[in-house]
N, CA, C, O and CB atoms as a CASP TS submission, in Angstrom:
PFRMAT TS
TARGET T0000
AUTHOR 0000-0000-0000
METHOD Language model
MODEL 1
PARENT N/A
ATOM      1  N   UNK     1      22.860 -84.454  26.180  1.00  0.00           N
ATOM      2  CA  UNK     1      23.335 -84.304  27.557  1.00  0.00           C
ATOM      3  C   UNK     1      24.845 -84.165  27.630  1.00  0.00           C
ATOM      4  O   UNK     1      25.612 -84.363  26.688  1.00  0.00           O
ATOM      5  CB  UNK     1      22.895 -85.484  28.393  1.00  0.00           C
ATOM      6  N   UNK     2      25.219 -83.758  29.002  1.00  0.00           N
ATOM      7  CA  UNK     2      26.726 -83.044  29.223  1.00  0.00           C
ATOM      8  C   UNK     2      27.655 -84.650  28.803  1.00  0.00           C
ATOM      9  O   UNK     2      28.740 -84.779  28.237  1.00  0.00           O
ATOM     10  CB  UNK     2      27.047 -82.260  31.373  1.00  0.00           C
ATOM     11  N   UNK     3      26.783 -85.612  29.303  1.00  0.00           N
ATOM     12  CA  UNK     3      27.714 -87.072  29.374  1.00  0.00           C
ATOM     13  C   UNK     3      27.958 -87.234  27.877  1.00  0.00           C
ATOM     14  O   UNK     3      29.143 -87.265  27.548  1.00  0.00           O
ATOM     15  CB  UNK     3      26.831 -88.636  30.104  1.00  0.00           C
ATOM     16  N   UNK     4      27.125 -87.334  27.000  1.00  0.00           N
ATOM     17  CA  UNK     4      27.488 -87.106  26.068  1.00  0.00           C
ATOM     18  C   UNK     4      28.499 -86.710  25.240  1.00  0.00           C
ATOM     19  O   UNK     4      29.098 -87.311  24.348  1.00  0.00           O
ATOM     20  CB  UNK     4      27.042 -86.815  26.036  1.00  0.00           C
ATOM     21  N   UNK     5      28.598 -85.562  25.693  1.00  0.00           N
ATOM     22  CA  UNK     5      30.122 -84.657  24.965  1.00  0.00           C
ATOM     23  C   UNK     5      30.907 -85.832  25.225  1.00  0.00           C
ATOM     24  O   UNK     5      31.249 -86.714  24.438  1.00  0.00           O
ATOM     25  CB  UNK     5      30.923 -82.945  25.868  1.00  0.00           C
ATOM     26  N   UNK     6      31.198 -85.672  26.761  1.00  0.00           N
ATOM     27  CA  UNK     6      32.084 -86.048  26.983  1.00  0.00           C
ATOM     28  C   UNK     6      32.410 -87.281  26.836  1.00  0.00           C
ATOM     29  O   UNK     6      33.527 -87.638  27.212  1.00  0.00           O
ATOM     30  CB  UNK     6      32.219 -85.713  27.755  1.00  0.00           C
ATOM     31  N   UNK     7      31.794 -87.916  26.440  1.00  0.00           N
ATOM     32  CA  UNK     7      31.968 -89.996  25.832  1.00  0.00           C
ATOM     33  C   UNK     7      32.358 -89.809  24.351  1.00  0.00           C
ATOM     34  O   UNK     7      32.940 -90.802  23.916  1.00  0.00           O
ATOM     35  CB  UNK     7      29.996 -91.290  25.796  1.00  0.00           C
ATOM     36  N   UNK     8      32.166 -88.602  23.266  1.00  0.00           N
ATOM     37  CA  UNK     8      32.221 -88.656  22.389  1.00  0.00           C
ATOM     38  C   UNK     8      34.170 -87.776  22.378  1.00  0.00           C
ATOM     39  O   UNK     8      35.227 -88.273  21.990  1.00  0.00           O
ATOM     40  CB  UNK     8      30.749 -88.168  21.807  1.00  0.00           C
ATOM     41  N   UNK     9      33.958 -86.724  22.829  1.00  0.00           N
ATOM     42  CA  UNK     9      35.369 -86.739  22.840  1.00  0.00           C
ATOM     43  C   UNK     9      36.352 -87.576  23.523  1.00  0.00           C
ATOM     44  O   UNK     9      36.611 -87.357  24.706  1.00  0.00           O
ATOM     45  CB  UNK     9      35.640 -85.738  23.157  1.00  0.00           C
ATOM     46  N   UNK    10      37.075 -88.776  22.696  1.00  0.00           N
ATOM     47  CA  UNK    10      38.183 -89.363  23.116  1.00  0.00           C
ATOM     48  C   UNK    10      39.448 -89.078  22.444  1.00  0.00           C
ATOM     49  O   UNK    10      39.851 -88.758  21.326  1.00  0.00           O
ATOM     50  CB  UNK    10      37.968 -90.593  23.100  1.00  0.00           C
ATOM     51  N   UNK    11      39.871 -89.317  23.538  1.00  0.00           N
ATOM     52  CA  UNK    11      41.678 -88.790  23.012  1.00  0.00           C
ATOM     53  C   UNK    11      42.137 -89.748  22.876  1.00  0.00           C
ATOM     54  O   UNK    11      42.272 -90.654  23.699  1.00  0.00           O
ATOM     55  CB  UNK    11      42.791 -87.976  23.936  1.00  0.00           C
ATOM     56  N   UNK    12      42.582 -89.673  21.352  1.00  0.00           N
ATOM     57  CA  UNK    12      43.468 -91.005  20.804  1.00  0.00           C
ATOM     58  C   UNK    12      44.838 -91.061  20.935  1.00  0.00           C
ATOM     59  O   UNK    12      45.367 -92.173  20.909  1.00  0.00           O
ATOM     60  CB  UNK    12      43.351 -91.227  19.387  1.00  0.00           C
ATOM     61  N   UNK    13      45.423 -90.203  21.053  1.00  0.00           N
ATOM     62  CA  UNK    13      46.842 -89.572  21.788  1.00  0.00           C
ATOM     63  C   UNK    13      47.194 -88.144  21.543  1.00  0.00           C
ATOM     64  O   UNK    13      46.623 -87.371  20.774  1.00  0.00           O
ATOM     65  CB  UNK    13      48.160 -90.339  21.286  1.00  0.00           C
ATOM     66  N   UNK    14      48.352 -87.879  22.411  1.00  0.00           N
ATOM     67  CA  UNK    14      49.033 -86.458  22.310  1.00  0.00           C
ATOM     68  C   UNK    14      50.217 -86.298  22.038  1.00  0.00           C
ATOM     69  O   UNK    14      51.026 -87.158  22.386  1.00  0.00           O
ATOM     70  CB  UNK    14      48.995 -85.776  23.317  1.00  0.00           C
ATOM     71  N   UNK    15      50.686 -84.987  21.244  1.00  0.00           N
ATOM     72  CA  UNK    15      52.153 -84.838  20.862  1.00  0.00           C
ATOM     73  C   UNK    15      52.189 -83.790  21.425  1.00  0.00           C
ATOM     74  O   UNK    15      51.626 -82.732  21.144  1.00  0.00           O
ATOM     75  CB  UNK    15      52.684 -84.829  19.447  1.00  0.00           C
ATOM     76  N   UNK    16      53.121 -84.152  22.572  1.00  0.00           N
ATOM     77  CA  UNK    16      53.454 -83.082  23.685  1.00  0.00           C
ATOM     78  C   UNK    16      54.667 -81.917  23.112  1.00  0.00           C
ATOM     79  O   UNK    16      55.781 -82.441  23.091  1.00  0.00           O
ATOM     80  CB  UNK    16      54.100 -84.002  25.156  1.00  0.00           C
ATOM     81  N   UNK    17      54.665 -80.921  22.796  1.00  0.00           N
ATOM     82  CA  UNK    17      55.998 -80.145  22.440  1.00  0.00           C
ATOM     83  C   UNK    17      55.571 -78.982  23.858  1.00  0.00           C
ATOM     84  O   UNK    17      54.553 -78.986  24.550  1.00  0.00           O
ATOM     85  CB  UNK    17      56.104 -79.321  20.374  1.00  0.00           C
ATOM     86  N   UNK    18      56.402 -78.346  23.904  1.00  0.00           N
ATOM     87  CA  UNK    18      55.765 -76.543  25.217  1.00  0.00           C
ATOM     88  C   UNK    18      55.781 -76.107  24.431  1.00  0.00           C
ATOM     89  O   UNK    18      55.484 -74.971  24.803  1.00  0.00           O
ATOM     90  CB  UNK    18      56.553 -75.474  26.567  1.00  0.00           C
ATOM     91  N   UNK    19      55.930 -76.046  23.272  1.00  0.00           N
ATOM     92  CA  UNK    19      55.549 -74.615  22.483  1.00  0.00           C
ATOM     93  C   UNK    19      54.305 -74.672  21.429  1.00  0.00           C
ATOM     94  O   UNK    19      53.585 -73.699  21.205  1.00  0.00           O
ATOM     95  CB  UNK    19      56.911 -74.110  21.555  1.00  0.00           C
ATOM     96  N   UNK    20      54.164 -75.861  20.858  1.00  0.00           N
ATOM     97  CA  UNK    20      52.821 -76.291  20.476  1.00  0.00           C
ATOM     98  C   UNK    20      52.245 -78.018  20.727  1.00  0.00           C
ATOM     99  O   UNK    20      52.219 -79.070  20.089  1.00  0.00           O
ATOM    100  CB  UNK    20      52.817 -75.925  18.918  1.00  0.00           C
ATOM    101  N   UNK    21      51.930 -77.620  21.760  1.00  0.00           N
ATOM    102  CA  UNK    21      51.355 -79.353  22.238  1.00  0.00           C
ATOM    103  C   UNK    21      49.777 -79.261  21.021  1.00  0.00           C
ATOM    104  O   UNK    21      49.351 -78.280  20.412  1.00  0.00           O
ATOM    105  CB  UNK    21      50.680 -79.542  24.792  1.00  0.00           C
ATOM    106  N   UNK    22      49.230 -80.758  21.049  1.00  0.00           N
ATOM    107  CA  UNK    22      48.374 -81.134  19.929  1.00  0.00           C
ATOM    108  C   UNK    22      47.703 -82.541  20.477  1.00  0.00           C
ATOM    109  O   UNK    22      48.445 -83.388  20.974  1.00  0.00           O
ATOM    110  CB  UNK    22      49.289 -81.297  18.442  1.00  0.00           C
ATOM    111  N   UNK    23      46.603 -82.717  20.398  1.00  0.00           N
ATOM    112  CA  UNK    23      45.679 -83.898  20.664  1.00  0.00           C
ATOM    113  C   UNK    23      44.959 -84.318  19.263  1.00  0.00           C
ATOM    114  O   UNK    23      44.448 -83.687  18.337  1.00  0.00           O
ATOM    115  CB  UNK    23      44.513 -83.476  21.843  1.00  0.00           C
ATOM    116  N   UNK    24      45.165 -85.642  19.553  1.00  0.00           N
ATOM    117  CA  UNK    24      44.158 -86.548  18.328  1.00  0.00           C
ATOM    118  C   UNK    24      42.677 -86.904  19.081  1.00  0.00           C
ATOM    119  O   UNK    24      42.439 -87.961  19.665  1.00  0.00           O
ATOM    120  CB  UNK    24      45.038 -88.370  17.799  1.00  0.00           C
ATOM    121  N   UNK    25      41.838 -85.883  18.943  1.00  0.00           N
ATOM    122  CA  UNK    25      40.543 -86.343  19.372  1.00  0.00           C
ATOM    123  C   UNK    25      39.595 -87.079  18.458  1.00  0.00           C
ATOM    124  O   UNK    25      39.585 -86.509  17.367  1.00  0.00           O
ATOM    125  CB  UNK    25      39.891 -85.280  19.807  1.00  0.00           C
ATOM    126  N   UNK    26      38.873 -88.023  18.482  1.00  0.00           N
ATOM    127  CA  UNK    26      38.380 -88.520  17.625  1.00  0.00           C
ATOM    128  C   UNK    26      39.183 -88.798  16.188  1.00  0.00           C
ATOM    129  O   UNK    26      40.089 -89.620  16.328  1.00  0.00           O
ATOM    130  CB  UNK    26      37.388 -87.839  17.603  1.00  0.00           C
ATOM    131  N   UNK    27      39.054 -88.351  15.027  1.00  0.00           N
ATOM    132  CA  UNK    27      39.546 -88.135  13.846  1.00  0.00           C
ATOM    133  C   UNK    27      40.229 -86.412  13.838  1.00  0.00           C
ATOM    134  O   UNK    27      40.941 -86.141  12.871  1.00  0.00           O
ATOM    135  CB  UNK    27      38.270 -88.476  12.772  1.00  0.00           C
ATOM    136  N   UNK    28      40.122 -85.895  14.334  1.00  0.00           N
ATOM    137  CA  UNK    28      40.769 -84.077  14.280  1.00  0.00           C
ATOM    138  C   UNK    28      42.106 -84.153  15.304  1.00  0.00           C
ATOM    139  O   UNK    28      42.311 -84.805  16.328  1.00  0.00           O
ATOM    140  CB  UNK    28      39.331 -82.574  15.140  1.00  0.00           C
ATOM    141  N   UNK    29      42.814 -83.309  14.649  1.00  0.00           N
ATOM    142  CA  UNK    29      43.831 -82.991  15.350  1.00  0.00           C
ATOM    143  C   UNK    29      43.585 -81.335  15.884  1.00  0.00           C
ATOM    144  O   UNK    29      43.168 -80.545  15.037  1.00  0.00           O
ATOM    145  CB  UNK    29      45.119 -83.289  14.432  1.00  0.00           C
ATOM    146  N   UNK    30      43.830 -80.871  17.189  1.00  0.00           N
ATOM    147  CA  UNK    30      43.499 -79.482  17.891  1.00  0.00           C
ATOM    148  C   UNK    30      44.412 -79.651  18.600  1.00  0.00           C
ATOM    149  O   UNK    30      44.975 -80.701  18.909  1.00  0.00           O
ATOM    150  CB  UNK    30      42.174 -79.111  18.613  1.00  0.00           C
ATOM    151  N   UNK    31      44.676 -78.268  18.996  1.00  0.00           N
ATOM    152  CA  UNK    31      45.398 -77.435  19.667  1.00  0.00           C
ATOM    153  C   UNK    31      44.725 -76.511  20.967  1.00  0.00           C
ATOM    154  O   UNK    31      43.512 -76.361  21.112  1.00  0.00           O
ATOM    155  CB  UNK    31      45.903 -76.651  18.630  1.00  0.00           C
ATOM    156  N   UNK    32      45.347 -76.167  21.505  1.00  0.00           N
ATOM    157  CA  UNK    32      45.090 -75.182  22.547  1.00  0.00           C
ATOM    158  C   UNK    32      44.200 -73.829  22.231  1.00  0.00           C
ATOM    159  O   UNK    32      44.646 -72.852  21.629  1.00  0.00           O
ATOM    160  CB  UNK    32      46.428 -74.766  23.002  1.00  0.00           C
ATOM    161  N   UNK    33      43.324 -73.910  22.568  1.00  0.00           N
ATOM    162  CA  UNK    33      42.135 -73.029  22.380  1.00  0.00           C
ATOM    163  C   UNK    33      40.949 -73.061  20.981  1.00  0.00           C
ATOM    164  O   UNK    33      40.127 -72.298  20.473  1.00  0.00           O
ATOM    165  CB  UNK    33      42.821 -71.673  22.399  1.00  0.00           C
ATOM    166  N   UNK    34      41.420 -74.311  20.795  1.00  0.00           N
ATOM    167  CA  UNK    34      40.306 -74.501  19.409  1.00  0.00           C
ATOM    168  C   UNK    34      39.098 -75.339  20.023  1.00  0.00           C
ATOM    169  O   UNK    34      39.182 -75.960  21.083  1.00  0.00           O
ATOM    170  CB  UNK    34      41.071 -75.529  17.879  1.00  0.00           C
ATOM    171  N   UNK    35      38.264 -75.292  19.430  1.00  0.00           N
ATOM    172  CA  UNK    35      37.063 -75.974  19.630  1.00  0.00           C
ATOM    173  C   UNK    35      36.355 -77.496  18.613  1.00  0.00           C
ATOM    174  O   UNK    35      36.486 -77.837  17.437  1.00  0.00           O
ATOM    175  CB  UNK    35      36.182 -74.743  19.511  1.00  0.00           C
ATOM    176  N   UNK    36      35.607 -78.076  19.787  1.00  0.00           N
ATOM    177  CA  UNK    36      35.828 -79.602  19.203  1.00  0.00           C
ATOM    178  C   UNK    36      34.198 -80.202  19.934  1.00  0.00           C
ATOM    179  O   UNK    36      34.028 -80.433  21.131  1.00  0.00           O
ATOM    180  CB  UNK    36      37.690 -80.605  20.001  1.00  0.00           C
ATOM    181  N   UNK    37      33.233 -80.339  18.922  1.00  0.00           N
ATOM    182  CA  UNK    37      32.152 -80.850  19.414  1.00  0.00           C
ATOM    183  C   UNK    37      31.521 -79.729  20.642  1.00  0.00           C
ATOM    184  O   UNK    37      31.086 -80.300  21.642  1.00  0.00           O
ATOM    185  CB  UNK    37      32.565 -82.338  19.924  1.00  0.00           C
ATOM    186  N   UNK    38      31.453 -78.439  20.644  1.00  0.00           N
ATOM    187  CA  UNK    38      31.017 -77.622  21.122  1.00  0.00           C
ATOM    188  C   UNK    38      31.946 -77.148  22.563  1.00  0.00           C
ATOM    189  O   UNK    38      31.431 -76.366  23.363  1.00  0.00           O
ATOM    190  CB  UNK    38      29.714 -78.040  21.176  1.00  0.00           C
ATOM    191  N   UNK    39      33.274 -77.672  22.785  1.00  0.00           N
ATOM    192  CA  UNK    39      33.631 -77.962  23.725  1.00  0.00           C
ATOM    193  C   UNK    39      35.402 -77.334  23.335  1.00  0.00           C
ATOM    194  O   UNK    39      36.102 -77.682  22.384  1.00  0.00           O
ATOM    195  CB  UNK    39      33.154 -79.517  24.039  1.00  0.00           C
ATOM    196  N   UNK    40      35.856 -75.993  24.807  1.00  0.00           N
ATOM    197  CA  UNK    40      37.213 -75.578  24.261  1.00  0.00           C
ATOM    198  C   UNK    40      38.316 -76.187  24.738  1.00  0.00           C
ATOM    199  O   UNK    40      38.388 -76.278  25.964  1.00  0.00           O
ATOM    200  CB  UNK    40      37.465 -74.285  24.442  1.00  0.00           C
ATOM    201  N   UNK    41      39.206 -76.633  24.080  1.00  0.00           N
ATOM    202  CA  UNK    41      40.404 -77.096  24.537  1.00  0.00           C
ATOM    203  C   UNK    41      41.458 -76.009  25.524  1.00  0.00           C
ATOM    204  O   UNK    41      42.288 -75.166  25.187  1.00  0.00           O
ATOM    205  CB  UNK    41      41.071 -77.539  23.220  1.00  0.00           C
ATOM    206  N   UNK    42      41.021 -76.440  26.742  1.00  0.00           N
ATOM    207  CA  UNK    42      41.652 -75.172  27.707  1.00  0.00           C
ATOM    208  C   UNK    42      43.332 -75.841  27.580  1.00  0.00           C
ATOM    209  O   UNK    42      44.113 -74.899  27.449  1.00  0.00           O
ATOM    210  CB  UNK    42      40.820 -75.081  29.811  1.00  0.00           C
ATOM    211  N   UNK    43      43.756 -76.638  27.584  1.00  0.00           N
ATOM    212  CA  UNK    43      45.308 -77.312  28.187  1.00  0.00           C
ATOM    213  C   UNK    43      45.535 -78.498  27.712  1.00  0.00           C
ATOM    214  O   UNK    43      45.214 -79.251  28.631  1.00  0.00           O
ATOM    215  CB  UNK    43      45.462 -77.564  29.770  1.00  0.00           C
ATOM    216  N   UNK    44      45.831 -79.015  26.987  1.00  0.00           N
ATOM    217  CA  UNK    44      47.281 -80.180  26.567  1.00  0.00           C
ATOM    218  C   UNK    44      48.128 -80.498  26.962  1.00  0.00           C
ATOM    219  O   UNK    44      49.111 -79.972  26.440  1.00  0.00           O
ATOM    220  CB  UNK    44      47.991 -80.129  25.807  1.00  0.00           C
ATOM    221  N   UNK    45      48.485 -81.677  28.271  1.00  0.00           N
ATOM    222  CA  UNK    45      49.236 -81.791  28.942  1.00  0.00           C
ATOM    223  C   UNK    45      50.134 -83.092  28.646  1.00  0.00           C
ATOM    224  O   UNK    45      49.966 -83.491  27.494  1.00  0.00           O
ATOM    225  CB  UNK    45      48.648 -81.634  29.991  1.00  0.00           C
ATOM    226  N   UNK    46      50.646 -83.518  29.068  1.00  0.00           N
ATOM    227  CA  UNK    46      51.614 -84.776  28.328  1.00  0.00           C
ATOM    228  C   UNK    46      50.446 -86.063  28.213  1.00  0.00           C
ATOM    229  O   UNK    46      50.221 -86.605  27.131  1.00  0.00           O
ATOM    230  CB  UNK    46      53.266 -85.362  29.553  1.00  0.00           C
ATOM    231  N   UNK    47      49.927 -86.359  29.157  1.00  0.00           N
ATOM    232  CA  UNK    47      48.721 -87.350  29.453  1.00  0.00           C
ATOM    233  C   UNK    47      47.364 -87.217  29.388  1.00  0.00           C
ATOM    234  O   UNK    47      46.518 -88.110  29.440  1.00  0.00           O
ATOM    235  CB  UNK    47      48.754 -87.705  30.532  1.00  0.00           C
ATOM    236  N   UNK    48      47.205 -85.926  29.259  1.00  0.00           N
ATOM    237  CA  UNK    48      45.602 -85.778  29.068  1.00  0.00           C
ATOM    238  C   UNK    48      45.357 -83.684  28.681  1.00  0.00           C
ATOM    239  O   UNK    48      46.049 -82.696  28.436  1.00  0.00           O
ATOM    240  CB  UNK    48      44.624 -86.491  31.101  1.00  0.00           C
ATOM    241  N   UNK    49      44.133 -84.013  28.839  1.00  0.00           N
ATOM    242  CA  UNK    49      43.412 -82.408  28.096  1.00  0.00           C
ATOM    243  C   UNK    49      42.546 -82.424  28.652  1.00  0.00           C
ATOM    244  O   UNK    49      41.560 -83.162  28.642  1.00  0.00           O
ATOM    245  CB  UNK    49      42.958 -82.096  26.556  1.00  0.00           C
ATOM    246  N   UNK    50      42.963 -81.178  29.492  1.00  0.00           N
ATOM    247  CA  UNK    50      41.773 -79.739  29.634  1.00  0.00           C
ATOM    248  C   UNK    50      40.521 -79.417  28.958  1.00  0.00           C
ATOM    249  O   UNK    50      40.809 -78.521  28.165  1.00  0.00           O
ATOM    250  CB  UNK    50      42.366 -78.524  29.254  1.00  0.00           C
ATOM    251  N   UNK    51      39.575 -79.624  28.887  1.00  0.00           N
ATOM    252  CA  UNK    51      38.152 -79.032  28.291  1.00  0.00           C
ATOM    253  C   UNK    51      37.248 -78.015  29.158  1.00  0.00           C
ATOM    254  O   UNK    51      37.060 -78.061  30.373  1.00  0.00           O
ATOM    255  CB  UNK    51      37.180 -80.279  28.015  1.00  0.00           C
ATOM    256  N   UNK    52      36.681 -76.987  28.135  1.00  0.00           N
ATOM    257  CA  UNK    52      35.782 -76.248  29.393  1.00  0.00           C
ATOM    258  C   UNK    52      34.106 -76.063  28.292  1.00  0.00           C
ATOM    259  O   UNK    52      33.971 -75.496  27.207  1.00  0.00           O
ATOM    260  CB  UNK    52      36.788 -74.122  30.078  1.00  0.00           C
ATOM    261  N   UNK    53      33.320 -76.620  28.940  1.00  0.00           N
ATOM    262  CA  UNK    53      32.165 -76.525  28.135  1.00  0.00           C
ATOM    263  C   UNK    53      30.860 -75.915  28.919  1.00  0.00           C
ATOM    264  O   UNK    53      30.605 -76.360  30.038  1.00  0.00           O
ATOM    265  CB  UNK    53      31.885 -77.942  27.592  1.00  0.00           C
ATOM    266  N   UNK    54      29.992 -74.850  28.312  1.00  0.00           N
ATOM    267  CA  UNK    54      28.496 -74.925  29.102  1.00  0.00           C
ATOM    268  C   UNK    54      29.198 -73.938  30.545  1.00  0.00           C
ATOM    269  O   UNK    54      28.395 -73.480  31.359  1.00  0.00           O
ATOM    270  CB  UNK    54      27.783 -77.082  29.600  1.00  0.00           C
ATOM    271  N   UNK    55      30.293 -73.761  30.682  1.00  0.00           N
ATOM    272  CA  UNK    55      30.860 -72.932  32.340  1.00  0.00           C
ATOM    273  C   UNK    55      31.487 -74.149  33.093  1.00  0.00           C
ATOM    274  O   UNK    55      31.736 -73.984  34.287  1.00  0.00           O
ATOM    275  CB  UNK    55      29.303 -72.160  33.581  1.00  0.00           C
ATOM    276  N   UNK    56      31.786 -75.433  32.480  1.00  0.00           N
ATOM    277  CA  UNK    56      32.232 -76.143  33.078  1.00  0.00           C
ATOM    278  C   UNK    56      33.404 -76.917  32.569  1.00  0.00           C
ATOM    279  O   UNK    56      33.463 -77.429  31.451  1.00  0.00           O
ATOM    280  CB  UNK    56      31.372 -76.669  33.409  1.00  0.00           C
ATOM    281  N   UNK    57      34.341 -76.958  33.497  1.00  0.00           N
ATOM    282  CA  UNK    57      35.808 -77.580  33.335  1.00  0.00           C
ATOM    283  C   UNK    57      36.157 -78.947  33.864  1.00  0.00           C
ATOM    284  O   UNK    57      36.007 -79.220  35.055  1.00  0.00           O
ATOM    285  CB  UNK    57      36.773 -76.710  33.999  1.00  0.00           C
ATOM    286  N   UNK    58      36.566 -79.703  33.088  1.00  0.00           N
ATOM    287  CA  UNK    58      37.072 -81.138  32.788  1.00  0.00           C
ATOM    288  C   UNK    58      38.635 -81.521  32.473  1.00  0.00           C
ATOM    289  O   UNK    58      39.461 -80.852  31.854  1.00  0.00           O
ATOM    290  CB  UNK    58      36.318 -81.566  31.593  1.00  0.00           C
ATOM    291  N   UNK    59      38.775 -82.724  33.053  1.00  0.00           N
ATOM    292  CA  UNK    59      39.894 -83.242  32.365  1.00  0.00           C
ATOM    293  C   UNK    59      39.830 -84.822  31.802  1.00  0.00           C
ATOM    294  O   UNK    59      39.073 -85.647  32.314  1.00  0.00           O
ATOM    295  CB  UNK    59      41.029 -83.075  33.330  1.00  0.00           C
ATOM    296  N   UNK    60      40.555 -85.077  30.892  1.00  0.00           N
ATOM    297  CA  UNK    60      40.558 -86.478  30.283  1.00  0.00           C
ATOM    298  C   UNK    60      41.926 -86.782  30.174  1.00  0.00           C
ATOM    299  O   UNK    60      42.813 -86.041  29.750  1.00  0.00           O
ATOM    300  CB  UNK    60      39.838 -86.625  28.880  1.00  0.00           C
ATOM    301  N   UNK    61      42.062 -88.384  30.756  1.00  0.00           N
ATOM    302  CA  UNK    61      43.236 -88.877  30.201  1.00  0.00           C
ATOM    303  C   UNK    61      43.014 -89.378  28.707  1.00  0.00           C
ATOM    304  O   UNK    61      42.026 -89.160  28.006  1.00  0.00           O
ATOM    305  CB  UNK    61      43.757 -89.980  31.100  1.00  0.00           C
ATOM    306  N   UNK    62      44.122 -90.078  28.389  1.00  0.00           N
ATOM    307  CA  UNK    62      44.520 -90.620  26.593  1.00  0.00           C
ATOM    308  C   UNK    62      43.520 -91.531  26.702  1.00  0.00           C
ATOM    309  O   UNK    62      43.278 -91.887  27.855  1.00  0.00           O
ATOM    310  CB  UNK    62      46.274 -91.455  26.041  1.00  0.00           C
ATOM    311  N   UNK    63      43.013 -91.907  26.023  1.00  0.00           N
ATOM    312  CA  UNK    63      41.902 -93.267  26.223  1.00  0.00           C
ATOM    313  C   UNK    63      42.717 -94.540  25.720  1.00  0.00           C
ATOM    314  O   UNK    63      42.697 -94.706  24.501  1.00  0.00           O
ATOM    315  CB  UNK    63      40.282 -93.121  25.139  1.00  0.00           C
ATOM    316  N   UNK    64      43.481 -95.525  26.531  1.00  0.00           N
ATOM    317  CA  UNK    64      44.291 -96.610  26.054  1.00  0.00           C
ATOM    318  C   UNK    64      43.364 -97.657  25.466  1.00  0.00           C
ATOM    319  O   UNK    64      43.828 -98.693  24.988  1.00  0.00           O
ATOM    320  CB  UNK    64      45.171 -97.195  27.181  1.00  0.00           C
TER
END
């Protein structure tokens, strides 16, 4: 199920740069437009990430 994905991708933090921002999801480090548990990294923002999965768009903060 969709809940799924989304409990499994957590963001362990982000290294914000504008020219290549980067998220620690789980154990992987991704970037902007790579894919992660079936799911694309639309945006990397200082506090959280963009996902678009299945036709559907999400956001997540850092998981503290």
């Amino acid at each position: 199920p969709e809940t799924d994905k989304i409990t499994r991708l957590t963001i362990k933090s982000i290294v914000y740069r504008d020219d290549n921002p980067s998220a620690v999801i789980g154990s992987r480090i991704v970037h902007e437009g790579e894919k992660i548990l079936g799911a694309t990294v639309v945006k990397i923002n200082k506090d959280s990430v963009e996902f678009e999965a299945d036709g559907k768009r999400w956001k997540q903060n850092v998981r503290k």
